[in-house]
Each structure stands twice: as structure tokens, then as C-alpha cells.
C-alpha positions as CSV (number, residue, x, y, z in Angstrom):
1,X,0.0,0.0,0.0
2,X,2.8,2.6,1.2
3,X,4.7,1.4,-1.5
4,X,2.6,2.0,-4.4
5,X,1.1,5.7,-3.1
6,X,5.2,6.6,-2.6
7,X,5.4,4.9,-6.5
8,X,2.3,7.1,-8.0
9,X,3.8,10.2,-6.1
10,X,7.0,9.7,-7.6
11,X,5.9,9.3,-11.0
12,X,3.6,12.2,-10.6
13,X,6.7,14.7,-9.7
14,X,8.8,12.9,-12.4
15,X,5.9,13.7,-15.0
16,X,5.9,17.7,-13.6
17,X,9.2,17.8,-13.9
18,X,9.3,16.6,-17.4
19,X,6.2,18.8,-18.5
20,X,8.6,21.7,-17.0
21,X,11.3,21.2,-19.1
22,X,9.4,20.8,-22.0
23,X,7.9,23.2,-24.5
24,X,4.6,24.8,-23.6
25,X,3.0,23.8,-27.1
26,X,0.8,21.1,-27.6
27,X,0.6,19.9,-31.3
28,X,-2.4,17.6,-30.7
29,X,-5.5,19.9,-31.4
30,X,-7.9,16.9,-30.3
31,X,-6.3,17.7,-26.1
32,X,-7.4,20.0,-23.9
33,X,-5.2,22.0,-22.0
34,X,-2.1,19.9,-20.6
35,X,-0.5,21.7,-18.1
36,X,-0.4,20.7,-14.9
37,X,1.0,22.6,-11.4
38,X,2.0,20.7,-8.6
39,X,-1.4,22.6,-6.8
40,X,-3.3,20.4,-9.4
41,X,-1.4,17.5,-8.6
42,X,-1.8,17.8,-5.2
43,X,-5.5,18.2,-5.8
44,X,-5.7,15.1,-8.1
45,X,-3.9,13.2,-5.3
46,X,-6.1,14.2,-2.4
47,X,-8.5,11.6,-4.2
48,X,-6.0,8.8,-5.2
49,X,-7.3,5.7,-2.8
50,X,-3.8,3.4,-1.7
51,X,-5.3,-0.2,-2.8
52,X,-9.0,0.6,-3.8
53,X,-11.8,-1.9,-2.9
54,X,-14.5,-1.1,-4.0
55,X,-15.4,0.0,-8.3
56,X,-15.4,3.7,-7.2
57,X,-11.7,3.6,-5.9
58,X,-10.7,1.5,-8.8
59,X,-12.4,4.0,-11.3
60,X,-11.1,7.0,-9.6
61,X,-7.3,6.3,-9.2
62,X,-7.5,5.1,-13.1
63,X,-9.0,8.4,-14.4
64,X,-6.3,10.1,-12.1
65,X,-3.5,7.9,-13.3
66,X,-4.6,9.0,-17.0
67,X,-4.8,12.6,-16.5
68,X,-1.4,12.3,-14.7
69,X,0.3,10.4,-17.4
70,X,-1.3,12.9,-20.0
71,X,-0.5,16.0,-18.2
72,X,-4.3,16.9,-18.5
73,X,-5.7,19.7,-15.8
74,X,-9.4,18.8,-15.5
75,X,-11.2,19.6,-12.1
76,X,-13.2,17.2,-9.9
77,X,-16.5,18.1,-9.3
78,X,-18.3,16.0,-5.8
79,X,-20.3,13.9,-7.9
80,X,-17.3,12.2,-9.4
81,X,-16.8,13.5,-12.6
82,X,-13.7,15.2,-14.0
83,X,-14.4,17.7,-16.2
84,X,-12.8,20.7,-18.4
85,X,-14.9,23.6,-19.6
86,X,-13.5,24.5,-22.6
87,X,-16.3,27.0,-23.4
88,X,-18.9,28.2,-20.6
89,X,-20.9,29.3,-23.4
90,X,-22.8,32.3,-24.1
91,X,-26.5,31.0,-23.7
92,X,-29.0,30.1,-21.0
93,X,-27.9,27.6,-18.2
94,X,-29.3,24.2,-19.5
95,X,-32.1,23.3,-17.8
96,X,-33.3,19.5,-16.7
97,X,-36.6,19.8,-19.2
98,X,-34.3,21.3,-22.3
99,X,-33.8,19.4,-25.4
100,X,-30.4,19.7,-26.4
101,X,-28.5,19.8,-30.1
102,X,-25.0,18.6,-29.4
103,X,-22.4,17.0,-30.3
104,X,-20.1,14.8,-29.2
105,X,-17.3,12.4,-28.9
106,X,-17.0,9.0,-27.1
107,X,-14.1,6.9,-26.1
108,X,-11.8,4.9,-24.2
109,X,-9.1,6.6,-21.8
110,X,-6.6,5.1,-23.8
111,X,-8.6,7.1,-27.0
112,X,-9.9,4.5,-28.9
113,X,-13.3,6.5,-30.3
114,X,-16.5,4.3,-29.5
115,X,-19.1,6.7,-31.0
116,X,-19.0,10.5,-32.7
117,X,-21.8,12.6,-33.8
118,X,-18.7,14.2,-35.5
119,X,-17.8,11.8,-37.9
120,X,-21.9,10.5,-38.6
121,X,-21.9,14.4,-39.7
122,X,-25.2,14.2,-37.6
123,X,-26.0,15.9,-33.9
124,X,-28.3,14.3,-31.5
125,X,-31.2,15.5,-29.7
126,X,-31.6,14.8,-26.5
127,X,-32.8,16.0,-22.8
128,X,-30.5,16.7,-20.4
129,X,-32.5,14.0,-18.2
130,X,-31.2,11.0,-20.9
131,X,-28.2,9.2,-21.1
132,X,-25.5,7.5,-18.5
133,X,-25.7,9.8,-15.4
134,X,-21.9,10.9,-16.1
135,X,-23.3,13.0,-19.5
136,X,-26.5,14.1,-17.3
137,X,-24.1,15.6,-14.6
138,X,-21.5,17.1,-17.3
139,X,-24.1,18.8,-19.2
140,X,-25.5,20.6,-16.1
141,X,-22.3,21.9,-16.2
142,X,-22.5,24.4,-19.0
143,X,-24.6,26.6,-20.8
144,X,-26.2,26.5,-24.6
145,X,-22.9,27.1,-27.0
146,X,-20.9,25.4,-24.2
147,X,-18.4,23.0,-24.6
148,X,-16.6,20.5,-22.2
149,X,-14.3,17.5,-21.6
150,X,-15.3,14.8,-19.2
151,X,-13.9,11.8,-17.9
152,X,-17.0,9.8,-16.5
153,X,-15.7,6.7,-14.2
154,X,-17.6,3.5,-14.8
155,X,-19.8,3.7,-12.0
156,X,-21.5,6.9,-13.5
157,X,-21.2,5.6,-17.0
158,X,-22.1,1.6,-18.3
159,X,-21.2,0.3,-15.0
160,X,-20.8,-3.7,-14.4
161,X,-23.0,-4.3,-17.4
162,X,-21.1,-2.1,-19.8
163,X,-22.8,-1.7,-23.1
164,X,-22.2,-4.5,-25.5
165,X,-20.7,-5.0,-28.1
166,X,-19.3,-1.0,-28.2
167,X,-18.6,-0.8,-24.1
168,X,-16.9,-3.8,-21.8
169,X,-18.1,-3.9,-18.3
170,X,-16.0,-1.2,-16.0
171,X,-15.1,1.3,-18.8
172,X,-14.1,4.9,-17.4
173,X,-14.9,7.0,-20.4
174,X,-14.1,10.1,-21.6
175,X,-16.8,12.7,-23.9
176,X,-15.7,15.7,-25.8
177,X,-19.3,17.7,-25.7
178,X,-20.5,20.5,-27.1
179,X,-24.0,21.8,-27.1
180,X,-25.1,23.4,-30.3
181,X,-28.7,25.5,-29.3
182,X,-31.0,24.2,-27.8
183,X,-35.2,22.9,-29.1
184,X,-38.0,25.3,-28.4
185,X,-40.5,22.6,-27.6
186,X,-38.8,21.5,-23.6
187,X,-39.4,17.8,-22.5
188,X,-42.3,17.4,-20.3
């Protein structure tokens, strides 16, 4: 237990360190924002469980591990999501009854893409109410025009059951979202 918290602190600081010495651009216009200070690290770390036990933990310390690895500075919110608002956007605060145009991006932490609205050339419409509980709680997040990144652990997302044959069972996730405008005629 000691042993691996000392090992994922020490990687941590070896990662800073590295992401000091290094330029400050990023060539990958798919990231978000990559630079990490040792304040976030120490923030990310206040929530790394030493030898998880129960899905939660497990989920948790592998969406920290990834944004670690990645240099990635998203922000926990309580409900365990970690999220980047890339754009707070300019319109109303969604509401629960809206019915949303966005678009989006799913995939794997270690990228693979599972589903994109992008690449069907076709947005969704949808109420903030539907979908895993991880989207629900990431688009409460923003406003219309807003966009976000979030990294949704399994127990928010497919859970045990996953969603077969795109999602295996356990799959943190990670959704690129951004809300086009919004319906006139709200979900009752």
C-alpha cells in the first residue's frame, strides 16, 4: 500500500518535472489544455485511494492515473466526474426539461473512439435527463454554446454491465461535448 502511493507520487513529480522542461505547445488539437502545477497534482492526489476496494476507488485512481500520465488539468467536481470547460458558453444555463442539439465524442481513456456525432456528420437530440448519469451531470455543467471535456468513471457511465458490443463492463470514459442550441419545444 505505502509502496505504491510513494510509486504514483514519484511518477507524478517525475511527470511535472518533465512537462517543465518541455515546450509549452501542444501539437495535438484533439487535447485539452495539458499543463499541470504541482497545486493540481496535489488536488488530483487528495482523491487517489492506496489499494481501492470497491469500483469507485478503482475508477477513480484510473481516471487520475490517466490525466497524470497525459498532463491533463481537469477539475473534480463532488459527484465524481472530471471535467474541463473549454467554453462556458454564451446562452442560458441548461435546464433538466431542455432538449439539447450537441455533439459529441465517445471513447476509451486510452482514446480509442466508440461513437462520434462528428464523424456521422449528424448531432443528437436529447434532454438533459437521458443518457449514463456521467453526461446528465457534465451537461449541467454548461450553458447552450458550451463545450466541455469529461472523464465519466464507470460507476457513473455503463457500470458492471457495460454496453455491448461497443462498451466492456468497468469502462471509465471520456466525452468531448458540445451543445449546439437548444429545441424550443422543452421535454415534459
Amino acid at each position: 500500500m505505502i509502496i505504491r502511493t510513494f510509486s504514483m507520487i514519484f511518477f507524478a513529480l517525475s511527470i511535472l518535472m518533465c512537462s517543465n522542461s518541455s515546450s509549452e505547445s501542444d501539437t495535438n488539437t484533439n487535447q485539452p489544455s495539458k499543463k499541470l502545477s504541482e497545486r493540481d497534482l496535489g488536488s488530483l492526489f487528495s482523491y487517489y485511494t492506496p489499494n481501492p476496494s470497491s469500483q469507485q476507488e478503482k475508477d477513480e485512481n484510473l481516471i487520475i492515473e490517466h490525466l497524470i500520465e497525459n498532463k491533463i488539468d481537469a477539475e473534480r467536481r463532488g459527484n465524481g466526474i472530471y471535467i474541463i470547460i473549454e467554453k462556458q458558453g454564451d446562452g442560458d444555463p441548461v435546464q433538466r426539461t431542455d432538449r439539447l442539439v450537441t455533439h459529441y465524442e465517445g471513447s476509451f481513456l486510452d482514446g480509442k473512439i466508440f461513437d462520434s456525432s462528428y464523424e456521422k456528420d449528424r448531432p443528437i437530440i436529447r434532454s438533459p435527463r437521458q443518457g449514463i448519469r456521467g453526461w446528465q451531470l457534465a451537461l449541467q455543467e454548461l450553458n447552450i454554446g458550451g463545450k466541455c471535456t469529461v472523464f465519466i468513471p464507470s460507476t457513473l457511465g455503463y457500470g458492471v454491465n457495460g454496453y455491448p458490443p461497443l462498451i466492456p463492463p468497468h469502462s471509465n470514459l471520456k466525452f468531448n461535448i458540445e451543445i449546439l442550441s437548444k429545441e424550443e419545444d422543452p421535454v415534459r
